[in-house]
Structures are given as structure tokens and as C-alpha cells.
C-alpha positions in Angstrom: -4.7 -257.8 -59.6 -8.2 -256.8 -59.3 -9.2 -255.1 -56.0 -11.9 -254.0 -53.8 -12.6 -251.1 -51.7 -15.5 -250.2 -49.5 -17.1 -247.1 -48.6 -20.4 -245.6 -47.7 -22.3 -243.0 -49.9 -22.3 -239.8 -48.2 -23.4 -235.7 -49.0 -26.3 -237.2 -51.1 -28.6 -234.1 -52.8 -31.0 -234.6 -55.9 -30.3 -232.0 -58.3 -33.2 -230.5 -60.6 -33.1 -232.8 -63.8 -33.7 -235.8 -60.8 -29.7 -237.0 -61.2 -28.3 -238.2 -57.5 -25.0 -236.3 -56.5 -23.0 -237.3 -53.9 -19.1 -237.8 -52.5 -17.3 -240.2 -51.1 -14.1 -241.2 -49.6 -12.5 -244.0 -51.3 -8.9 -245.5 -51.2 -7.0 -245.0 -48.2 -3.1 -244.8 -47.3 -2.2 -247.4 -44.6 -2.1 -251.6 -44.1 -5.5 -253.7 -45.1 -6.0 -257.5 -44.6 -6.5 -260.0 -46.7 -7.4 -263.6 -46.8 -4.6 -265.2 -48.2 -6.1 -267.4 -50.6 -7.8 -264.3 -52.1 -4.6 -263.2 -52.7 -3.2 -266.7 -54.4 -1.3 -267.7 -50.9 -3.8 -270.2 -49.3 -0.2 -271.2 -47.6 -1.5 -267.9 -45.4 -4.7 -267.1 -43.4 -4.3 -263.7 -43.7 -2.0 -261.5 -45.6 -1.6 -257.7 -44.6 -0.8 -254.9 -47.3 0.3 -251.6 -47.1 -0.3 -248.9 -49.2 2.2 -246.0 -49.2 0.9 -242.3 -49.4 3.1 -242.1 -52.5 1.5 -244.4 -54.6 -2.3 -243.9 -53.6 -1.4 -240.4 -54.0 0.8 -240.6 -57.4 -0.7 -238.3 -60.0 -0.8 -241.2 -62.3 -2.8 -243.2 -60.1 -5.3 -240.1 -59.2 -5.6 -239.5 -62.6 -7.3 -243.2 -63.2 -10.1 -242.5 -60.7 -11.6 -239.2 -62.4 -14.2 -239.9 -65.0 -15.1 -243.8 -63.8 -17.8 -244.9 -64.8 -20.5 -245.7 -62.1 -22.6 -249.0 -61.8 -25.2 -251.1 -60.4 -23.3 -253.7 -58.6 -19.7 -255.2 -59.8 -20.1 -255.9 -63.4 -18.2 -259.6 -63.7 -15.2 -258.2 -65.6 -13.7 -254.6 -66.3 -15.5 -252.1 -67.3 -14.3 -250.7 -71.1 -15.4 -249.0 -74.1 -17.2 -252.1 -75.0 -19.5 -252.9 -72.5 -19.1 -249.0 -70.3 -22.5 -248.1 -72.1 -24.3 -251.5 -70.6 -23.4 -251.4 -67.4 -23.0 -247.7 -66.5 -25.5 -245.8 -64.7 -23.3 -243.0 -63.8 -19.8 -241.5 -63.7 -17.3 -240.1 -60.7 -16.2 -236.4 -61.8 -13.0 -235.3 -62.8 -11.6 -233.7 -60.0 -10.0 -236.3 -57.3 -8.8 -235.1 -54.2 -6.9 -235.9 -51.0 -8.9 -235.6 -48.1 -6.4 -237.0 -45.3 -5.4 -240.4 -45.8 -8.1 -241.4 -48.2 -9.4 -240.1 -51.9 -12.2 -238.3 -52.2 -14.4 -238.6 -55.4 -18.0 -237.0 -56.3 -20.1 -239.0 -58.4 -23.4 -238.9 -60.4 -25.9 -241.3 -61.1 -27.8 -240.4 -63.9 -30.3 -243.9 -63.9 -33.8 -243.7 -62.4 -33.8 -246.9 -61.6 -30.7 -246.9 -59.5 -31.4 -243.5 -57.7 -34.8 -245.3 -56.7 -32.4 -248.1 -55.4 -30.0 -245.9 -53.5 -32.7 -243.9 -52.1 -34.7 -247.1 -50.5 -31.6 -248.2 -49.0 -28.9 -249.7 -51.5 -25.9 -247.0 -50.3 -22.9 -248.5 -50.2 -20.0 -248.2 -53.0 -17.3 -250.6 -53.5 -14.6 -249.1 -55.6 -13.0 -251.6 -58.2 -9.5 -251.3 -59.4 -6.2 -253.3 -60.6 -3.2 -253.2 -58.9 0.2 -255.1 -58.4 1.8 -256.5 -55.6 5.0 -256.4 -54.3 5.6 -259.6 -52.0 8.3 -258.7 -49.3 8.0 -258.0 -45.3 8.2 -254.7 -44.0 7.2 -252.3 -41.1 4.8 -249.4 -41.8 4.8 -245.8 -40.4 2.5 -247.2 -38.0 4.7 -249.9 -37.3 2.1 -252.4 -38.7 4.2 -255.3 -39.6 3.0 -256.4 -43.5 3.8 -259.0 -46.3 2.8 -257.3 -49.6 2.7 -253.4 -51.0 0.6 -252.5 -53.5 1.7 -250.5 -56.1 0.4 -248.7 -59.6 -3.2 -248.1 -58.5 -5.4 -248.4 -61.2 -9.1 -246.9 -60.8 -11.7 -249.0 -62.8 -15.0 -248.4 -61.9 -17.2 -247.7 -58.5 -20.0 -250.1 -58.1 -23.3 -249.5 -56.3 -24.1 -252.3 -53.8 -26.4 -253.5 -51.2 -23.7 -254.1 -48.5 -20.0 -253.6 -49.0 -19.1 -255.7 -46.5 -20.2 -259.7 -46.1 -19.5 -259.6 -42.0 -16.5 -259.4 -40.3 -14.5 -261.4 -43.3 -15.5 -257.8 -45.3 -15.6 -260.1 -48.4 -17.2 -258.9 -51.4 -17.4 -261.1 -54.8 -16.0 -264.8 -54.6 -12.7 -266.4 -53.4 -11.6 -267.3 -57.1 -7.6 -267.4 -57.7 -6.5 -263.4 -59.0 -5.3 -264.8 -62.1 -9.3 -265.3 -63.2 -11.2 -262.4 -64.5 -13.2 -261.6 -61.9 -13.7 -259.2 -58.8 -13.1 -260.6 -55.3 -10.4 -259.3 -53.6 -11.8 -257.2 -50.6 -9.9 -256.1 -47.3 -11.0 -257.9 -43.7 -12.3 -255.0 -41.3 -13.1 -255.1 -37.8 -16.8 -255.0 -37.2 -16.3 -251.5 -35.6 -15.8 -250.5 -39.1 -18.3 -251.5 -40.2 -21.1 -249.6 -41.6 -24.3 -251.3 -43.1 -26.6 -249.7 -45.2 -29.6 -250.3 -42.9 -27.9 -248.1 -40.3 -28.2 -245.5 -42.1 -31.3 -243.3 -42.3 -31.9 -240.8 -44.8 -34.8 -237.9 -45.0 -35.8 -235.8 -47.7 -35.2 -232.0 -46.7 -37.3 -229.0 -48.8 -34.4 -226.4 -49.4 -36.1 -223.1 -51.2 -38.0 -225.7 -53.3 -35.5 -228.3 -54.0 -35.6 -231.5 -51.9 -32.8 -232.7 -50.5 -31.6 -236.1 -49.4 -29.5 -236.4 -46.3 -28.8 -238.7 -43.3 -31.2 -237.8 -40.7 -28.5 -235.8 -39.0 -27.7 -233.7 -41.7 -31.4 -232.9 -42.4 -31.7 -231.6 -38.7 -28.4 -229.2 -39.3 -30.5 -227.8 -42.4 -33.6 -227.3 -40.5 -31.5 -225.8 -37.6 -29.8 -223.7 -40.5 -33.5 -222.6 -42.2 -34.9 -222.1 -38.6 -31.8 -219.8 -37.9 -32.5 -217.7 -41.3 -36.5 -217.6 -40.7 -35.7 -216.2 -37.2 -33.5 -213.7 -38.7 -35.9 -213.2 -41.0 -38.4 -212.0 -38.6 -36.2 -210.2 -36.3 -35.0 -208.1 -39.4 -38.9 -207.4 -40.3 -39.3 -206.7 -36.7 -36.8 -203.8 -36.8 -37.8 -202.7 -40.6 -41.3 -202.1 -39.0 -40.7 -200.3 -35.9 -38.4 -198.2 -38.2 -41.2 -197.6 -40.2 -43.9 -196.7 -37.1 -41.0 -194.0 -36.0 -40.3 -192.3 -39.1 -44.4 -192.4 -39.4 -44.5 -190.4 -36.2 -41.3 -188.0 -37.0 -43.7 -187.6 -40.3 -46.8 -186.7 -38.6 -45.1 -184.3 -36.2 -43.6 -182.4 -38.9 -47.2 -181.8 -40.9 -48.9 -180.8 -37.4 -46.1 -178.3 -36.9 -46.1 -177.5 -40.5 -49.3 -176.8 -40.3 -49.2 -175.0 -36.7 -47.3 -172.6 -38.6 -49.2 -169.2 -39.3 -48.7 -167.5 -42.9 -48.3 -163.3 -42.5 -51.5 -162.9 -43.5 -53.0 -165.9 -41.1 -50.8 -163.8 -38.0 -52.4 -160.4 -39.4 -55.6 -161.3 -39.3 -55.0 -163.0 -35.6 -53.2 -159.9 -34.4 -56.7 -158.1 -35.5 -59.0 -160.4 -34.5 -57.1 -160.0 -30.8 -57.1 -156.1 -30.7 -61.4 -156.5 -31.8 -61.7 -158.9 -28.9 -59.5 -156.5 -26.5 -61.6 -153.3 -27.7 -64.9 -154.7 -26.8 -63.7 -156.1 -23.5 -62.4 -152.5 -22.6 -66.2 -150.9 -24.2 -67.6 -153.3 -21.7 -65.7 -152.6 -18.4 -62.9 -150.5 -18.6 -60.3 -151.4 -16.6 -61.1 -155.2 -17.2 -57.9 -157.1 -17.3 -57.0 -158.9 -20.3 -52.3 -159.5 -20.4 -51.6 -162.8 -20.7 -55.2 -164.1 -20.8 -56.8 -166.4 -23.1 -59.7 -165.2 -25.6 -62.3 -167.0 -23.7 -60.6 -166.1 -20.7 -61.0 -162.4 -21.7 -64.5 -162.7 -22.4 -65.4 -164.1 -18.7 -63.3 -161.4 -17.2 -65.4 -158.7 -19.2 -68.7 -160.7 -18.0 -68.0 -160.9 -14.3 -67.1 -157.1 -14.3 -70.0 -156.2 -15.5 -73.0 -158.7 -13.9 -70.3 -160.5 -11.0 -69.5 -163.9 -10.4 -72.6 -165.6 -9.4 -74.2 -164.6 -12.9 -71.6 -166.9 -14.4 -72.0 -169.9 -11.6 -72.9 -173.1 -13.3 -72.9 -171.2 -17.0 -71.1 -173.2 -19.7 -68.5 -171.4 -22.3 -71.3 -170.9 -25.0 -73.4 -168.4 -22.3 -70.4 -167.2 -21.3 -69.6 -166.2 -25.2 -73.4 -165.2 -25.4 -73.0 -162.8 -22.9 -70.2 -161.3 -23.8 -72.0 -160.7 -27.8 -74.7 -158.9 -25.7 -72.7 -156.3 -23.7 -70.7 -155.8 -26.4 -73.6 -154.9 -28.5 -74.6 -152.7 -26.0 -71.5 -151.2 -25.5 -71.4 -150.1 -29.0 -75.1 -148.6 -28.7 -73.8 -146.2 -26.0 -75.8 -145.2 -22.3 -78.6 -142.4 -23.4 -79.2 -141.8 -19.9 -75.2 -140.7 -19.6 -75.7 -139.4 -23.6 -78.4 -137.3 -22.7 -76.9 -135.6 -19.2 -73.8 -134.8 -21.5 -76.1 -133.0 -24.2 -77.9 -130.8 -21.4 -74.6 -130.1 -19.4 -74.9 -126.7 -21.3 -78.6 -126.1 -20.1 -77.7 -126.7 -16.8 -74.9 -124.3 -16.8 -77.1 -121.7 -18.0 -79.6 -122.4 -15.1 -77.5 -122.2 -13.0 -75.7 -119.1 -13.7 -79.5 -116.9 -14.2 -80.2 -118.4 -10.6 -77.1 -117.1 -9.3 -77.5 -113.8 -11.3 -80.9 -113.6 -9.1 -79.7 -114.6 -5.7 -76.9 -111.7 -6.3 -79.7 -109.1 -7.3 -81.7 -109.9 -4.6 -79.1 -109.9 -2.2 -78.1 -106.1 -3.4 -81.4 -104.9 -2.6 -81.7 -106.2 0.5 -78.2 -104.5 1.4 -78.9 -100.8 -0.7 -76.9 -101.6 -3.3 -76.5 -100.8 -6.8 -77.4 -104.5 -8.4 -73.9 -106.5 -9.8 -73.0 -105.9 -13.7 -73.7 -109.8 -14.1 -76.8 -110.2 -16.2 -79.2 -113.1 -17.1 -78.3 -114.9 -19.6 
């Protein structure tokens, strides 16, 4: 018998070469119903089947639905080797897996003129296979009372279509007895179950370049996702940078102490250029102070001592400096007033000893006597 299952095109992406990948949940474990006469028992309005885990899971059956060939609507009979290369515009992959009660299958279309279908709205896949049934009553797990099992699952081909479900009758294909040729044996659904193609909206994301399309849900959980990473982004140049601006200023310190640093002859010729400065103060006042002070601090001290405060009142550093050249200068000339009462400090001596030699002689005649032994020198 010749089957139909429904499902909705889902994880849709676009790779580089322009081929539409997506995956999709397919056959599922549990009861369906059917309209009887779809199912050759118009003596029923409805007939439910059940579909044991065991045979939608069998490895045989699994095995059917890798490798299906993918196409454009239901093709009027099954797809084979004959007519696969006519009505094919893409193939499921290999791999088919479980994903809770239902199959999950990737496919890829590989036919321009499809993917333009499926991207202005044509979403839906209605999976086309053969099975058997087993006529008999039962209860499933569920306790779902049914009429039929179907067993030995074969996978045939998933078809592309505009709606896979007509309504709430979920009919797809025509009513024609199973013993014709021909697809048209679709589970009834409740309209909760539902899902046309025109409910669902799809937007083309830009992923590093690639566009990407996705329902409009998923393309705000990638935007969310690239907002997240551009943030990151940021925050990570943010702390890159101010790493940068402190290591800058650890770098700058170092030169400035670096170059702080005095070499022995730099020190030497300090140490010299210090002992100069003190010597002249000292030439220019003696007991001028100068521990602990400052070069231009020792200069002013030297000043005032010499010409006082109020000379320096209102003076700016360069007279102060100025100054300080001049007394220095000086300094170094000597004081010939001073110079020239050391030189005659023998001269005076002299006078001074003939004067007293006379006062004594005259003094020794006025009182009889024999005159002293000192003589004029």
C-alpha cells in the first residue's frame, strides 16, 4: 500500500554552491486516521492505524529512507531507476535517525527552480512510501483503540508540496482504491495540527557572509547570537586597549627614570659643579648658609647677605642669578682697600715702634736718665 506522511520543512540554510539544506521530522510511532475508503473499506468512515516503535524503527525499514530521492510534488507512480532522473530535484542523506517518536531525515535540493519555490513559500514535504497492513483490533500503548497495523515500512521518495494537508480531512492525492498505482493515502489530523505553509515566515539572515534562511524566529536567535559575539567583541577590545594605555604608561615611567638616572661621570661632574657653586657662595659672604638648600636657593642666600632683602623685593630668578655672577666676580677680584692695609701692616709697625722709641727718649731726658737701649729702626 502506498502511503502518505506530512511534515513541515524545517533548519533551512543555503549552502555556497546555492543547494537548499534542510531536516525534517518524518514518520512517527503511534495511531493515525484514515478514511476508510482510502484504505479499500468504504464499509468504514474512518479507520485508525497504529504504528509500533518496532517497525518504524526496524533497521530494515530505516535503511529505506536514506538516499530518497527528493521531488517537486508526488510524481504519479514510484519513483525508480527509470524515471528517478526526471523527477528528482534532490535526495534525503544517508544518515536517518530517531528523534523521539518520529524519523528525522536531512535533505538537499539541488534544483534552482525548486529552491526558488520553497523559498517563496512552497515548504511543506509529504513523505511517500509502501507499506502493508495488518487488519485486526487492538489497544495501543496509549490505549488508542485501532483496526489496522502497518508493518514493513518502505521509504520511496519525499515530495515537495504546496500544502500537505487539504483541511481537516489532511487528504493529499485522490480517493482511488490502494490496489491502483497511485499516491492517496494520507492520515486525517486535527486542525490543531495543522501547519500551512503561509504561516510560516522565513528571512534571509547574513552569517560571516553566507545568507541564511530561517523562520523569522530563528533569524532573531542568530542576530541575538551575532549581537552577543559583536558585544564581546567590543568589550574584549575595550580591555585589549586599556591594557595597552597601562603598559604605555609603565613604559614611559621606566625611560623617565631611566633617564633620571646619572652615569659616574654625569654625578662627578654634579658633585663639582655643587662644590663651585658652594665656593663662590662662601667668597661672597662667609658664613652664608647653604645645607640642604637648592642651587638657586644658594645663590639668593649669598645675595641677601651681601645687599639684604629689599634688594631682592620684586626681582625675578634671572637678577637674582645676575647678581650672584657679579659678587662672585668680585669676590674673586679681591677688596684693595683690605689688600692694601695688609701690605702696609709692616710700615705701620715700624712707625709705630720709631714713635715709641722717641716718646721713651724723651721721657729719659725729662727724668735725668741715661736714654733706653731701644733704637729707631
Amino acid at each position: 500500500m502506498k502511503m502518505l506522511d506530512a511534515a513541515t520543512l524545517g533548519s533551512v540554510r543555503v549552502t555556497d554552491e546555492g543547494y537548499l539544506v534542510a531536516n525534517v521530522r518524518t514518520a512517527r510511532i503511534g495511531t493515525q486516521d484514515y478514511l476508510g475508503v482510502e484504505l479499500d473499506r468504504p464499509d468504514l468512515a474512518t479507520v485508525t492505524v497504529y504504528r509500533d516503535e518496532s517497525d518504524v524503527f526496524r533497521k530494515a525499514s530505516l535503511q529505506t529512507f536514506g538516499l530518497l530521492p527528493v521531488t517537486d510534488d508526488h510524481p504519479a507512480d514510484l519513483v525508480t531507476a527509470d524515471t528517478a532522473r526526471m523527477v528528482s530535484v534532490g535526495t534525503t542523506n544517508e544518515e536517518v535517525l530517531r528523534d523521539g517518536e518520529y524519523l528525522r531525515i536531512g535533505i538537499k535540493l539541488t534544483d534552482a527552480a525548486t529552491i526558488r519555490k520553497v523559498q517563496d513559500g512552497k515548504r511543506e514535504l509529504s513523505v511517500g512510501y509502501t507499506s502493508e497492513l495488518v487488519w485486526g483490533d487492538g489497544i495501543a500503548p496509549d490505549g488508542t483503540a485501532y483496526q489496522a497495523r502497518q508493518t514493513n515500512i518502505v521509504g520511496n521518495h519525499i515530495a515537495i508540496v504546496a500544502a500537505g494537508r487539504a483541511g481537516p480531512l489532511a487528504r493529499i492525492g485522490d480517493a482511488e482504491p490502494i490496489t491502483v498505482a497511485r499516491w492517496g493515502a494520507s492520515p486525517i489530523t486535527d486542525e490543531k495540527d495543522v501547519i500551512m505553509a503561509d504561516a510560516i515566515q522565513t528571512r534571509t539572515v547574513l552569517i560571516d557572509g553566507l545568507s541564511v534562511v530561517t523562520t523569522d524566529a530563528g533569524a532573531q536567535a542568530l542576530e541575538k547570537l551575532q549581537k552577543q559575539i559583536a558585544d564581546a567583541a567590543t568589550a574584549h577590545s575595550a580591555t585589549v586597549d586599556a591594557k595597552d594605555a597601562e603598559l604605555a604608561a609603565k613604559d614611559a615611567k621606566i625611560a623617565e627614570m631611566t633617564k633620571a638616572t646619572l652615569s659616574d661621570a654625569d654625578l662627578d661632574a654634579k658633585v663639582a659643579a655643587r662644590a663651585d657653586l658652594i665656593g663662590k657662595a662662601n667668597a661672597i659672604a662667609k658664613d652664608v648658609a647653604t645645607t640642604g638648600l637648592s642651587d638657586a636657593a644658594i645663590r639668593k642666600a649669598a645675595v641677601v647677605a651681601v645687599l639684604g632683602d629689599a634688594a631682592l623685593t620684586g626681582k625675578s630668578d634671572a637678577y637674582v642669578d645676575a647678581r650672584f655672577d657679579i659678587l662672585s666676580e668680585d669676590a674673586a677680584k679681591g677688596d684693595p682697600v683690605a689688600d692694601a692695609m695688609v701690605n702696609s701692616k709692616p710700615m705701620l709697625d715700624a712707625k709705630d715702634k720709631a714713635e715709641k722709641a722717641r716718646v721713651d727718649y724723651l721721657q729719659s731726658l725729662r727724668d735725668g736718665h741715661k736714654s733706653p737701649s731701644a733704637t729707631v729702626q
